[in-house]
C-alpha positions as CSV (number, residue, x, y, z in Angstrom):
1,X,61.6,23.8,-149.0
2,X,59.9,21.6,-146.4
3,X,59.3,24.6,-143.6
4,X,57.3,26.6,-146.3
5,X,54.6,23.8,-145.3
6,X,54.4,24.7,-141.7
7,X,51.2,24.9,-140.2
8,X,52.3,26.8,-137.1
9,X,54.7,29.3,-137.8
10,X,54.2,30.8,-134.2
11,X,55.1,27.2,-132.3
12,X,57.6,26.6,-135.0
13,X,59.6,30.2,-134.0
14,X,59.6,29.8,-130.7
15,X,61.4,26.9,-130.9
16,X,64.2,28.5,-132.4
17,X,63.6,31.3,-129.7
18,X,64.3,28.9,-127.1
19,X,67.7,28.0,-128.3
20,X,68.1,32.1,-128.9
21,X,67.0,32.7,-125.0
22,X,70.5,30.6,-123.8
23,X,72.6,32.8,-125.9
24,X,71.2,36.1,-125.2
25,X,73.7,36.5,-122.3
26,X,77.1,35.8,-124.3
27,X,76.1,37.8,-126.7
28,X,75.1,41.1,-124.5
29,X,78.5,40.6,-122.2
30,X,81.0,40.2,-125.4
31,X,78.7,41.7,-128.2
32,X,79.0,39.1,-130.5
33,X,76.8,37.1,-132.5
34,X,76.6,33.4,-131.3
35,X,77.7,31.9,-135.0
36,X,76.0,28.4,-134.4
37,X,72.9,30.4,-133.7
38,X,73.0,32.1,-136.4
39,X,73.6,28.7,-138.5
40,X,70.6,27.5,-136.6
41,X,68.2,30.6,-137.9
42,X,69.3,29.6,-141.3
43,X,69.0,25.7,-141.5
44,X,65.8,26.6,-140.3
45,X,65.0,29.1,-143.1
46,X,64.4,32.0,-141.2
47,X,66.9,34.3,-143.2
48,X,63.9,33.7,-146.1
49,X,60.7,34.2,-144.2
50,X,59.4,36.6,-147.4
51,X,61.5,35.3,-149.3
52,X,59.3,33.4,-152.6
53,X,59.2,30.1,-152.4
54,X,61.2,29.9,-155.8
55,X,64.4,31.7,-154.8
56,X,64.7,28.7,-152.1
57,X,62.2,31.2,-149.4
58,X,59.5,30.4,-147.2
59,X,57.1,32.5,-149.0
60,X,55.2,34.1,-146.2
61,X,54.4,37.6,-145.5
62,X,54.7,40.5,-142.7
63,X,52.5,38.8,-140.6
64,X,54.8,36.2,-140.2
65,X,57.8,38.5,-140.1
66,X,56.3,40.4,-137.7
67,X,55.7,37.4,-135.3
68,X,59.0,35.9,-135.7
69,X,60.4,39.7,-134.6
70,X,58.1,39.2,-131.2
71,X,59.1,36.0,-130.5
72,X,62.9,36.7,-130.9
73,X,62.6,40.4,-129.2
74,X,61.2,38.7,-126.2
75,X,64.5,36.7,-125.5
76,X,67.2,38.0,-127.9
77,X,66.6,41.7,-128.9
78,X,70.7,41.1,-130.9
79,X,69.3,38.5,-132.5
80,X,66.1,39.7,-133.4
81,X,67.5,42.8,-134.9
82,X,69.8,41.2,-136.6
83,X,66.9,39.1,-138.6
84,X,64.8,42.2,-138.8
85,X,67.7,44.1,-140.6
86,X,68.5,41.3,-142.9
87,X,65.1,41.0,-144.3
88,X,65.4,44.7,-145.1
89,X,67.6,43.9,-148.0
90,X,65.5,41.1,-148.8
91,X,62.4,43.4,-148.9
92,X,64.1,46.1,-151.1
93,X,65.3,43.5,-153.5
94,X,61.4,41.8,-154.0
95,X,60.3,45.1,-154.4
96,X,62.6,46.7,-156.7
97,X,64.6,44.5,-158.3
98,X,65.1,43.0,-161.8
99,X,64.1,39.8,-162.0
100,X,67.7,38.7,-162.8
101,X,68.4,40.7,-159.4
102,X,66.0,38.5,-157.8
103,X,67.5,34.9,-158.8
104,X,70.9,36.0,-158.4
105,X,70.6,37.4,-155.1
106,X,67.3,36.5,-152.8
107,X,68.9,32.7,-153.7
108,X,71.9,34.4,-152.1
109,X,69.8,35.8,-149.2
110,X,68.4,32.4,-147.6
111,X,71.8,31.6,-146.2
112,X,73.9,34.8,-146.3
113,X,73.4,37.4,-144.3
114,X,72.3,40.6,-145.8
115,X,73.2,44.5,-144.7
116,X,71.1,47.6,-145.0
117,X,73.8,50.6,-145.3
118,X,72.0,53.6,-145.1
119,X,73.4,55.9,-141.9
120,X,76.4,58.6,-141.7
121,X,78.0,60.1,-139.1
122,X,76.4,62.9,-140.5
123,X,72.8,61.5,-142.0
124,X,70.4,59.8,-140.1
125,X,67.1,60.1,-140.1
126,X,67.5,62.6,-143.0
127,X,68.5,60.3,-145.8
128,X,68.4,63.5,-148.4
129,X,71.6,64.5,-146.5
130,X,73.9,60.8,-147.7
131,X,77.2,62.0,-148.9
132,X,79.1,58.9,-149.8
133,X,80.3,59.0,-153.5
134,X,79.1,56.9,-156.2
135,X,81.3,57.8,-159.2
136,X,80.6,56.2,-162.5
137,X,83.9,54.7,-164.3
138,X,82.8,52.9,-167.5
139,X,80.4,49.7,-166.6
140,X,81.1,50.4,-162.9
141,X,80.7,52.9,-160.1
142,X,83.1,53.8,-157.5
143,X,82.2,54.5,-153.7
144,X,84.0,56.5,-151.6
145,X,82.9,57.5,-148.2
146,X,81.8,56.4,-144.8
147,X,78.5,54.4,-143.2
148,X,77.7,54.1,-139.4
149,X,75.6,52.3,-137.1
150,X,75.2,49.3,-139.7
151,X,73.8,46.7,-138.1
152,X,75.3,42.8,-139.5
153,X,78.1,44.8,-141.0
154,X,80.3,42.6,-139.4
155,X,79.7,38.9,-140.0
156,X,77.1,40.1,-143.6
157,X,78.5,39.6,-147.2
158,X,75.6,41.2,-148.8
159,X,74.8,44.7,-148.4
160,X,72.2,47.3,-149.6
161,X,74.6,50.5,-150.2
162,X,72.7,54.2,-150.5
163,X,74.8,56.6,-152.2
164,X,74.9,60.0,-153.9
165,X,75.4,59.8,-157.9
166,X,74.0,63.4,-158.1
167,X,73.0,66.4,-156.8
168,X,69.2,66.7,-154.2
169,X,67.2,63.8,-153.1
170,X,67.2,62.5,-157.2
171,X,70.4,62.1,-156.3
172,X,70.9,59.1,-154.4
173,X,70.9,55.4,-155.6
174,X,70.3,52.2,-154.5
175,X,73.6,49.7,-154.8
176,X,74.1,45.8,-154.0
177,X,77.4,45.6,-153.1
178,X,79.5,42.5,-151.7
179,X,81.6,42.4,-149.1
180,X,85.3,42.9,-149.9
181,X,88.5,43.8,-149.3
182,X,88.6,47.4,-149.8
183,X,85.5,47.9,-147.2
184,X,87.2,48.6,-143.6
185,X,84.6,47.4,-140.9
186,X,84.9,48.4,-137.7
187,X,82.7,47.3,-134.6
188,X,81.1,49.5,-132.1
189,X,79.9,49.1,-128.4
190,X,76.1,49.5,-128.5
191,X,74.5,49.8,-124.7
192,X,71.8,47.5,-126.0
193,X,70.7,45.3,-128.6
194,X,74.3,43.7,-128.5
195,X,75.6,41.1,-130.8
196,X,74.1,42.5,-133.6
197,X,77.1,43.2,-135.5
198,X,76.9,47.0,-135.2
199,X,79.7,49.0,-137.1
200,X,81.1,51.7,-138.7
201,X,82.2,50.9,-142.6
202,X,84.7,52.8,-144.9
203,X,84.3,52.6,-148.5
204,X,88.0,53.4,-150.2
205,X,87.8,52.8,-153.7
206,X,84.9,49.7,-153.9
207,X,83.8,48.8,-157.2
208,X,80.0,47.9,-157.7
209,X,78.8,46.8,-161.5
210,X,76.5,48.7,-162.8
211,X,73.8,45.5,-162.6
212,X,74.3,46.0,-159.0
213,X,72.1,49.2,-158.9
214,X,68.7,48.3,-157.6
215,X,65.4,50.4,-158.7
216,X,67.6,52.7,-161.4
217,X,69.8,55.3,-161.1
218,X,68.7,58.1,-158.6
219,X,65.8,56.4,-157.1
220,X,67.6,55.7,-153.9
221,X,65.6,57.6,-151.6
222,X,62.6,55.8,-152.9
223,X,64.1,52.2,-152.4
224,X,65.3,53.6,-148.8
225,X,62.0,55.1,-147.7
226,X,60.1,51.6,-149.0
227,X,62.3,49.6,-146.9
228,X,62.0,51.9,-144.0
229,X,58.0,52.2,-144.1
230,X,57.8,48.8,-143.6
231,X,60.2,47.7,-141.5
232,X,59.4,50.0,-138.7
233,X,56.2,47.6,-138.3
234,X,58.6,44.5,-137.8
235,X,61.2,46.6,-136.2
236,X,58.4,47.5,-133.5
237,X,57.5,43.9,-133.0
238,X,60.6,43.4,-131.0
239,X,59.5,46.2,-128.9
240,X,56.6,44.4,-128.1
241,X,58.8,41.2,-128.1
242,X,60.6,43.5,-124.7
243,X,57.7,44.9,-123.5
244,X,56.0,41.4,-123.1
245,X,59.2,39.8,-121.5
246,X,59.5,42.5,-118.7
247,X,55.8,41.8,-117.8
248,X,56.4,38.2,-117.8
249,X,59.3,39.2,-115.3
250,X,57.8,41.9,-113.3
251,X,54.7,39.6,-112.7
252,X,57.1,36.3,-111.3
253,X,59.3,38.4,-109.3
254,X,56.7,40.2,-107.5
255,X,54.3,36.5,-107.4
256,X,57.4,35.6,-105.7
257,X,58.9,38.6,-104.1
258,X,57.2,39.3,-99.9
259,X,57.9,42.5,-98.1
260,X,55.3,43.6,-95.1
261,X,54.0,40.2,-94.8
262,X,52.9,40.0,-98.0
263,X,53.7,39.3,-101.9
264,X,54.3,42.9,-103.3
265,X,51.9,41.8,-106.1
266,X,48.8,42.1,-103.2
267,X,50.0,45.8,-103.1
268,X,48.0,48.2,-105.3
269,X,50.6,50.3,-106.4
270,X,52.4,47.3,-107.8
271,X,49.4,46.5,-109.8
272,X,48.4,49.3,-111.2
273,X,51.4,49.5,-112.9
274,X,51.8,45.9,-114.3
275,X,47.7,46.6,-115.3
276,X,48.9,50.0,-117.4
277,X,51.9,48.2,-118.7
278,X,49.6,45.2,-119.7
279,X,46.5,47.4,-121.3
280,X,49.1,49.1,-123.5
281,X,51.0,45.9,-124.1
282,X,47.7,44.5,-125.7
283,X,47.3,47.9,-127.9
284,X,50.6,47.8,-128.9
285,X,50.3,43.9,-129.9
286,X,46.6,45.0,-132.0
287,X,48.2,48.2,-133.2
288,X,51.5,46.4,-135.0
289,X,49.7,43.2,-136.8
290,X,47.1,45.6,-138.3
291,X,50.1,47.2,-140.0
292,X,51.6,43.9,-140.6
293,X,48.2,43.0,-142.5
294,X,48.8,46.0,-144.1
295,X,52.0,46.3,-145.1
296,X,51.6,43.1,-148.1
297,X,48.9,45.2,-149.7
298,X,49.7,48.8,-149.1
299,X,51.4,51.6,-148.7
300,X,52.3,51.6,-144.9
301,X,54.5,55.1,-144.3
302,X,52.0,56.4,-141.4
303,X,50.8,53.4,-139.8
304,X,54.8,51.8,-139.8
305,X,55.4,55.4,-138.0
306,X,52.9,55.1,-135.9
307,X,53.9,51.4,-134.7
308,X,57.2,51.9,-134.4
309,X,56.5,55.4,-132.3
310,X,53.8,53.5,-129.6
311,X,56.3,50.6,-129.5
312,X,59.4,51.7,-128.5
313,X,57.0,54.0,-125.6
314,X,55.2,50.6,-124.0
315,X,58.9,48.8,-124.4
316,X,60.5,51.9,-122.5
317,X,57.9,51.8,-119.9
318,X,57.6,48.3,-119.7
319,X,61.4,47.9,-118.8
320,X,60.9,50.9,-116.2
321,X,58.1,49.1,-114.8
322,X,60.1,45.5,-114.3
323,X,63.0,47.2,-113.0
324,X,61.2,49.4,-110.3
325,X,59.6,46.5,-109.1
326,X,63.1,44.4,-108.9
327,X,64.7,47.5,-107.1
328,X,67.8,47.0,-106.6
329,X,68.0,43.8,-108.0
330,X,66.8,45.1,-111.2
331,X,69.8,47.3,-111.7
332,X,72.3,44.2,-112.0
333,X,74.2,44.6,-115.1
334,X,73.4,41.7,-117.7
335,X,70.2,41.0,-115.3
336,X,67.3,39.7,-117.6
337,X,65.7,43.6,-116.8
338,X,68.8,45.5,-117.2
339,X,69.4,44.3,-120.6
340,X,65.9,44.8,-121.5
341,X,65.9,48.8,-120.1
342,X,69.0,49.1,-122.6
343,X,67.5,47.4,-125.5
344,X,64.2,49.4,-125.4
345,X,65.9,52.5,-125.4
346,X,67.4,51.4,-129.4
347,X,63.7,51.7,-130.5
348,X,64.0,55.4,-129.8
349,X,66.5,55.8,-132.5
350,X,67.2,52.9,-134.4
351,X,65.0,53.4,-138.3
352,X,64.5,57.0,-137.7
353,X,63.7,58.5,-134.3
354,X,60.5,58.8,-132.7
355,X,60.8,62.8,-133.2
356,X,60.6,61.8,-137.1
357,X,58.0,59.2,-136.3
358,X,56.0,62.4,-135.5
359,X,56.8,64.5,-137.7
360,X,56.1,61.7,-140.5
361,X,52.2,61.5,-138.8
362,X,51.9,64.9,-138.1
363,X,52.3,65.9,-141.4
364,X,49.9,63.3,-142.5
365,X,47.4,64.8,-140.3
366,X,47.7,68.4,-141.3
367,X,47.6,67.3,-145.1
368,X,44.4,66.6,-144.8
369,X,43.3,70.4,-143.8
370,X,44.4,71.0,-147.4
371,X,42.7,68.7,-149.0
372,X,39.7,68.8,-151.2
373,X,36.0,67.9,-149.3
């Protein structure tokens, strides 16, 4: 396709970003996706950024993943989640799928909207603990059971399904399973990161063939924990898409803002903040496209924990930042720094919390006491 051949991704994105920044309000007061825009992202082939080149895709890799994350975090965190989650499924597929799999459904994937389904009400961040039901009933299985806090599971039709076929972590597989009648989808009310098509999804009887598994039968923690490791790099990108905009913010309104006689930027107190926030902005920035570079050659389980952790810390403190200095102001609902304080706060929970992000390095760390000099 012809925008596989662009020279400048970056430019190329925020054009699409600019379109996305005059939605971002609709979408955060009603929480729902702006359809035309998300038309717009896929005429313009961002639904197959990784996708190869010969399933219709754009061919490209995490670094340009990553940077089409920023540019969307910075002026539609929905949107930019939204993307983000889709190329999940899109990411599991290329990486464990048949090559039958691949044709039949990454062709799919540049124009439909695909849907990661991996939390329950009672299974987050521990994905050993899934209990929906995958019961085998000659060439098909049977799911049974209940999936929350799916993001696109309202306007997707293709969706990445982890469910139990067994007993312990071996347990679990990976399905692809279309949207249909017997799933019941119901929205929820996010504080931030709205539009995204958040939901809760009831399985009652759905019928998946058994082609549809992806990786082989009990290897669903594996597929999960792939797509997870390296999505956390792309998820932080929006985090440092937030954390840029509320510095952009914070430094016009307080250009612009006088009190005392003076512009409250002159005071010291209001830069040494905005200085902090911008030192951990740029570390943030260096820390995520190292993993992005890493992430098309290797394993990236620490360094996508370690992203994800610092990012949603400079995107929190960012947001605190922009709204102290807009005082009052700042605390307007649907205000451009408002929205922003609630979106950061997702990157806290949202693809395991930043307590697992901890653990997942600490335990890194402490391996290496035990291992041979």
């Amino acid at each position: 396709m012809a925008n596989a051949d662009l020279t400048n991704f970056e430019e190329f994105v925020k054009s699409v970003a600019e379109v996305a920044a005059k939605k971002a309000v609709k979408m955060d007061l009603h929480n729902e996706m702006d359809r035309e825009l998300l038309k717009l992202v896929s005429e313009k082939g961002l639904l197959g950024v990784t996708i190869p080149e010969e399933y219709g895709g754009m061919g490209k890799g995490y670094a340009e993943l990553t940077t089409l994350a920023e540019e969307l975090g910075k002026v539609n965190a929905g949107l930019a989640i939204s993307v983000t989650a889709h190329h999940m499924i899109v990411n599991a597929i290329k990486s464990f799928g048949s090559k039958d799999q691949k044709k039949k459904w990454l062709e799919r994937l540049t124009s439909e909207v695909g849907v990661f389904a991996l939390t329950e009400p009672t299974a987050g961040s521990d994905v050993s603990s899934i209990q929906l039901k995958a019961e085998k009933s000659g060439d098909r299985y049977i799911l049974n059971g209940r999936k929350t806090l799916i993001t696109n599971a309202t306007f997707g039709n293709v969706f990445l399904v982890i469910a139990r076929t067994g007993k312990g972590s071996k347990g679990l597989t990976a399905f692809i399973v279309e949207k249909n009648d017997e799933m019941d989808i119901r929205k929820l009310e996010p504080s931030g990161m709205r539009g995204s098509g958040l939901a809760t999804i009831g399985f009652n009887d759905v019928e998946v063939p058994v082609e549809n598994i992806l990786g082989g039968e009990g290897n669903g923690l594996k597929v999960a924990l792939g797509v997870l490791s390296k999505s956390r790099i792309v998820f932080a990108a929006i985090g440092l898409g937030i954390a840029e905009r509320c510095l952009e913010l914070a430094l016009r309104y307080a250009s612009e803002r006088r009190a005392f006689g003076q512009r409250i930027a002159d005071f010291q107190g209001i830069q040494w903040m905005l200085a902090e926030v911008a030192t951990e902005i740029e570390a943030a920035r260096r820390l995520i496209y190292h993993g992005a570079e890493v992430a098309d050659i290797a394993d990236t389980t620490v360094i996508g924990a370690m992203c994800k952790l610092y990012a949603a810390k400079v995107a929190k403190k960012a947001a605190d930042v922009a709204v102290e200095i807009f005082g009052g102001h700042g605390l307007i609902k649907g205000s451009a720094v408002e929205r922003a304080y609630r979106d950061a706060k997702i990157l806290d929970i949202g693809e395991g919390t930043s307590e697992i992000m901890k653990v997942i390095i600490g335990r890194h760390l402490t391996s290496r006491l035990h291992a041979p000099k």
